[in-house]
C-alpha positions as CSV (number, residue, x, y, z in Angstrom):
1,X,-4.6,-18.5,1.8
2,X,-3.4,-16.2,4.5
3,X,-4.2,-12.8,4.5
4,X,-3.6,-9.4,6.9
5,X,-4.6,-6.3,6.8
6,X,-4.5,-2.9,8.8
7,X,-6.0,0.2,8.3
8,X,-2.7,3.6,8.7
9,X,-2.6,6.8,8.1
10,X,-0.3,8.4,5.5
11,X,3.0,9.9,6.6
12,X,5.3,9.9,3.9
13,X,8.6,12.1,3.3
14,X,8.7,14.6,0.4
15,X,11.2,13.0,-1.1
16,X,10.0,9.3,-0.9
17,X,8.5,8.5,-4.5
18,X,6.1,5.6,-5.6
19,X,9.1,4.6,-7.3
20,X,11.0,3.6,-4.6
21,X,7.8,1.9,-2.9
22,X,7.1,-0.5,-5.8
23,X,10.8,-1.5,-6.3
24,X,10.5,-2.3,-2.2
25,X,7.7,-4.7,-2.6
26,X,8.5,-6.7,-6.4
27,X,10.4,-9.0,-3.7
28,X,7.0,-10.0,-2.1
29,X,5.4,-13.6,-3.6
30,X,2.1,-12.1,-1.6
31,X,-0.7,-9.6,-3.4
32,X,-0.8,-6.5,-1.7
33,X,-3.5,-3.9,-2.0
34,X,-4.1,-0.3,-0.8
35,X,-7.8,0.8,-0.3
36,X,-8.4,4.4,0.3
37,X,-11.4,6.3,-0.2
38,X,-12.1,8.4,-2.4
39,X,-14.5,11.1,-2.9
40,X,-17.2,8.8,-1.0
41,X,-16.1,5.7,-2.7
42,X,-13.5,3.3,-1.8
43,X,-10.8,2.5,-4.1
44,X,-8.6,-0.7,-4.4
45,X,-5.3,-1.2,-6.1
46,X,-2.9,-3.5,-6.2
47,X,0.2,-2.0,-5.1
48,X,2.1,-4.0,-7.6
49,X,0.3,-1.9,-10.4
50,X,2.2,1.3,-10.7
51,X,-0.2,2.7,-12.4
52,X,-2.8,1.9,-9.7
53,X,-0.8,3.7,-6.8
54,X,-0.8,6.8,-8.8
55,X,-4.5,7.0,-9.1
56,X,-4.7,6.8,-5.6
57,X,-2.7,10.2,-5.1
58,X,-1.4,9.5,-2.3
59,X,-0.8,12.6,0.5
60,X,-0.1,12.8,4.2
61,X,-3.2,12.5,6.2
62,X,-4.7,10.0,4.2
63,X,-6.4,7.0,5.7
64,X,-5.4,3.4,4.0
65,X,-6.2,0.1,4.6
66,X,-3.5,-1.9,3.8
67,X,-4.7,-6.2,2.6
68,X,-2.3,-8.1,2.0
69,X,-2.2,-12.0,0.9
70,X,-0.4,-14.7,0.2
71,X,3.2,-16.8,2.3
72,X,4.9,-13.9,3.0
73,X,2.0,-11.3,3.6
74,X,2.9,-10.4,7.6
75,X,6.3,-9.2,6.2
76,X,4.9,-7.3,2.8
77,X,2.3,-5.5,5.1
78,X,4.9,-4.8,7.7
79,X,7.2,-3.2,5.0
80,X,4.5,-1.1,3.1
81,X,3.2,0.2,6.8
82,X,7.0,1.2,7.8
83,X,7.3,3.0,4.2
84,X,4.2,4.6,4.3
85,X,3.8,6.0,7.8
């Protein structure tokens, strides 16, 4: 199975929601996970659980690494970095 991954750091918009962000990846056949850490241990979600991104509260500044896998993984991490940086 292909897979990709890259750590970013958050950037987001005040007015972007999670909202928005799951609706953008539902398209994507590949599983797509954020991993952040938090208070000394590191968290994974799948992005496609909404209530899994907002445990991860996310806020500018944070550091993510973004995993991504599946056929179309390149584009679904592409599109989840351009969102959330």
């Amino acid at each position: 199975m292909e897979q990709v991954s890259e750590s970013i750091t958050v950037n987001i918009d005040e007015t972007q929601t999670i909202i928005e962000l799951s609706n953008k990846i539902q398209r994507y056949d590949s599983e797509i996970y954020l991993v952040k850490n938090v208070e000394g241990s590191m968290v994974e979600v799948n992005l496609k659980s909404f209530l899994g991104l907002i445990n991860l509260r996310l806020k500018n500044g944070d550091r993510l690494l973004i995993r991504c896998e599946g056929r179309d993984c390149a584009e679904a991490l592409e599109e989840v970095k351009q969102w959330l940086t």
